[in-house]
C-alpha positions as protocol buffer text, in pm:
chain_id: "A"
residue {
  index: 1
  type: UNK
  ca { x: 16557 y: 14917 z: 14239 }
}
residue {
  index: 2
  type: UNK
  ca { x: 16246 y: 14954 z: 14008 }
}
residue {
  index: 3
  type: UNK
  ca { x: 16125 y: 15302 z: 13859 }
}
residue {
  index: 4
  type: UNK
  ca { x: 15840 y: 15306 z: 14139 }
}
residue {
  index: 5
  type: UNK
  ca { x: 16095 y: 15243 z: 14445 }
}
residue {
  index: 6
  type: UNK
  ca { x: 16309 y: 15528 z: 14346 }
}
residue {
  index: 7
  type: UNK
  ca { x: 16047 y: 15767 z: 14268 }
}
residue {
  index: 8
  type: UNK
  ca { x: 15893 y: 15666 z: 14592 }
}
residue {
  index: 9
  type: UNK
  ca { x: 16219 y: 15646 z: 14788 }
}
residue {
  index: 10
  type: UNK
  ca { x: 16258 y: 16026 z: 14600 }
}
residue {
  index: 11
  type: UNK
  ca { x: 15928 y: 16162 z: 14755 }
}
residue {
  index: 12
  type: UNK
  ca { x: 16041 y: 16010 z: 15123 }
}
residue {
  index: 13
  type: UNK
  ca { x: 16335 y: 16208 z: 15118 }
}
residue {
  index: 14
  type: UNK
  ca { x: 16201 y: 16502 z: 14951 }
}
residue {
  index: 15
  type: UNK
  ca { x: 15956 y: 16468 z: 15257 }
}
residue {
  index: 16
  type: UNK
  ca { x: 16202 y: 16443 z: 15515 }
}
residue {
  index: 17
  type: UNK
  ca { x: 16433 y: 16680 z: 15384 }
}
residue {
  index: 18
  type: UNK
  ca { x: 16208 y: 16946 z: 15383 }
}
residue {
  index: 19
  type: UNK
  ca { x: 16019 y: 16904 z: 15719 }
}
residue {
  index: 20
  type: UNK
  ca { x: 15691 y: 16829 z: 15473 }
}
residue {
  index: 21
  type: UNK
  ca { x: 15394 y: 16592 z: 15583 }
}
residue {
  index: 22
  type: UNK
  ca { x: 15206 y: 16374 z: 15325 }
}
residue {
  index: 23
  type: UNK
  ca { x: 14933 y: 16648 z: 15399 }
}
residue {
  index: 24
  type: UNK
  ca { x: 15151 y: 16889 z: 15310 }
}
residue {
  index: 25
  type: UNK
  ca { x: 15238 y: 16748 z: 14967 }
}
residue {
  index: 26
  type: UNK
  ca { x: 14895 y: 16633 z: 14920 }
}
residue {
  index: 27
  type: UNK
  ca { x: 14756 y: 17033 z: 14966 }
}
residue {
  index: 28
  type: UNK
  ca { x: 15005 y: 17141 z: 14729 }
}
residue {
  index: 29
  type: UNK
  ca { x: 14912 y: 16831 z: 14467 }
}
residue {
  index: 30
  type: UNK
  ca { x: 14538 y: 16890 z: 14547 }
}
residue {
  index: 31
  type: UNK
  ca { x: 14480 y: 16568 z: 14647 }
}
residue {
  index: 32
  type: UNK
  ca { x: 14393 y: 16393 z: 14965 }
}
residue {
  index: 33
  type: UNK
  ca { x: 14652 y: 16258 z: 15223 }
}
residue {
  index: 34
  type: UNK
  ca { x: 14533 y: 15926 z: 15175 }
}
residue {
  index: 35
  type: UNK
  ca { x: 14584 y: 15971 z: 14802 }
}
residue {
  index: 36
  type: UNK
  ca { x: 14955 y: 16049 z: 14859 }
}
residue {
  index: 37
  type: UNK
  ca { x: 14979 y: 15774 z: 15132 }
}
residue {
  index: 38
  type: UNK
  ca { x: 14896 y: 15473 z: 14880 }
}
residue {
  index: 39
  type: UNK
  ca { x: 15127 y: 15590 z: 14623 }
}
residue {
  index: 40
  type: UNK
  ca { x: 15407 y: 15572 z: 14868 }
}
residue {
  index: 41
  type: UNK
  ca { x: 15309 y: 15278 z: 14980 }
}
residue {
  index: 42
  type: UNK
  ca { x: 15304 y: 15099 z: 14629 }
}
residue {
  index: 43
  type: UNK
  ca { x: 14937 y: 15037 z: 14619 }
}
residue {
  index: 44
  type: UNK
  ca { x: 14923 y: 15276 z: 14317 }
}
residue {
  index: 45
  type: UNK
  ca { x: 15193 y: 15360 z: 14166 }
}
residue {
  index: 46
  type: UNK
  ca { x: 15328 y: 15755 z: 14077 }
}
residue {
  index: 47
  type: UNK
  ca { x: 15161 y: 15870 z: 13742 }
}
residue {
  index: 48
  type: UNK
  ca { x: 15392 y: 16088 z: 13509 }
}
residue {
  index: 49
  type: UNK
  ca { x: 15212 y: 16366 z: 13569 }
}
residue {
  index: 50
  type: UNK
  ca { x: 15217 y: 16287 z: 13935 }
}
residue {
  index: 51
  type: UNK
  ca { x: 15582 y: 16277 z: 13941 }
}
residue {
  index: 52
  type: UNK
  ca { x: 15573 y: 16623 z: 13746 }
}
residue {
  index: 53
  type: UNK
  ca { x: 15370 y: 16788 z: 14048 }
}
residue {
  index: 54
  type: UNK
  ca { x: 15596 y: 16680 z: 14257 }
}
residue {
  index: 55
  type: UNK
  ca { x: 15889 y: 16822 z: 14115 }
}
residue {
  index: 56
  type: UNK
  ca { x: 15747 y: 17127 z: 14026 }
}
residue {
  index: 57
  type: UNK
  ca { x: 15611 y: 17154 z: 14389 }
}
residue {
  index: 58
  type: UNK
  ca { x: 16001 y: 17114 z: 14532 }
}
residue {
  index: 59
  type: UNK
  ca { x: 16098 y: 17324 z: 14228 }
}
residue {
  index: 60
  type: UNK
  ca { x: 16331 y: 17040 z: 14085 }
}
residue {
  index: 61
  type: UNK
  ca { x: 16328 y: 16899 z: 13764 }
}
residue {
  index: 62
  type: UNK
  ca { x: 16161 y: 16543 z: 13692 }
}
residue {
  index: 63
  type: UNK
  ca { x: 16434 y: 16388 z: 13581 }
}
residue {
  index: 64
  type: UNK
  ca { x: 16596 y: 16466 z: 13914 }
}
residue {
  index: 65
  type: UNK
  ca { x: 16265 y: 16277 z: 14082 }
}
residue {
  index: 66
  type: UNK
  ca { x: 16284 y: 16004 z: 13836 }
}
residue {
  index: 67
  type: UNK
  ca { x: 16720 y: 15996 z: 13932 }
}
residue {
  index: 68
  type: UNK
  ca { x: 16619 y: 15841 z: 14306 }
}
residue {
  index: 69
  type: UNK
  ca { x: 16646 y: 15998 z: 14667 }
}
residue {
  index: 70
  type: UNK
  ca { x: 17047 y: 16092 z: 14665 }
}
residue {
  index: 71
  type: UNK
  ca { x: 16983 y: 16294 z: 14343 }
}
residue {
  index: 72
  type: UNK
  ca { x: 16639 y: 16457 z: 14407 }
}
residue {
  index: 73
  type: UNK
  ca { x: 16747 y: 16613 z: 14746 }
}
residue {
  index: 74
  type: UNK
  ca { x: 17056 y: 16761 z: 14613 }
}
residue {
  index: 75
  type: UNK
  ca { x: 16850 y: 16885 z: 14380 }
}
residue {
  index: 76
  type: UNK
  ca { x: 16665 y: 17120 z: 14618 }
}
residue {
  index: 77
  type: UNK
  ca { x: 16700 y: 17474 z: 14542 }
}
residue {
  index: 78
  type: UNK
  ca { x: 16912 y: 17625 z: 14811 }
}
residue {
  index: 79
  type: UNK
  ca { x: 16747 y: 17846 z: 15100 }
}
């Protein structure tokens, strides 16, 4: 699995884990929903500092993102 399939295998399961919607993330990124929606689709890829907002947003460290899916959920702080 490359770097840009885990990270966007991470988000989906960050996503689903949470109950969040693209629009959700993409509110809390400041970006549009359709911005969010071709990065997890592979059109354009995560940037660095995307992947930072992202983590930051699920209060999880990058490297956890950056890990893949399994690693990033567990990750999540507990409720």
């Amino acid at each position: 699995m490359s770097l840009d399939e885990r990270v966007r295998a991470a988000v989906a399961a960050l996503l689903h884990a949470t109950g969040e919607s693209q629009t959700d993330l993409a509110a809390a990124l400041g970006v549009g929903q359709a911005q969010v929606s071709r990065r997890q689709s592979g059109i354009t890829a995560w940037s660095l500092t995307d992947c930072d907002a992202v983590a930051a947003h699920y209060g999880i460290d990058v490297l956890e993102l950056l890990a893949g899916p399994t690693r990033a959920v567990e990750a999540l702080p507990r409720e």
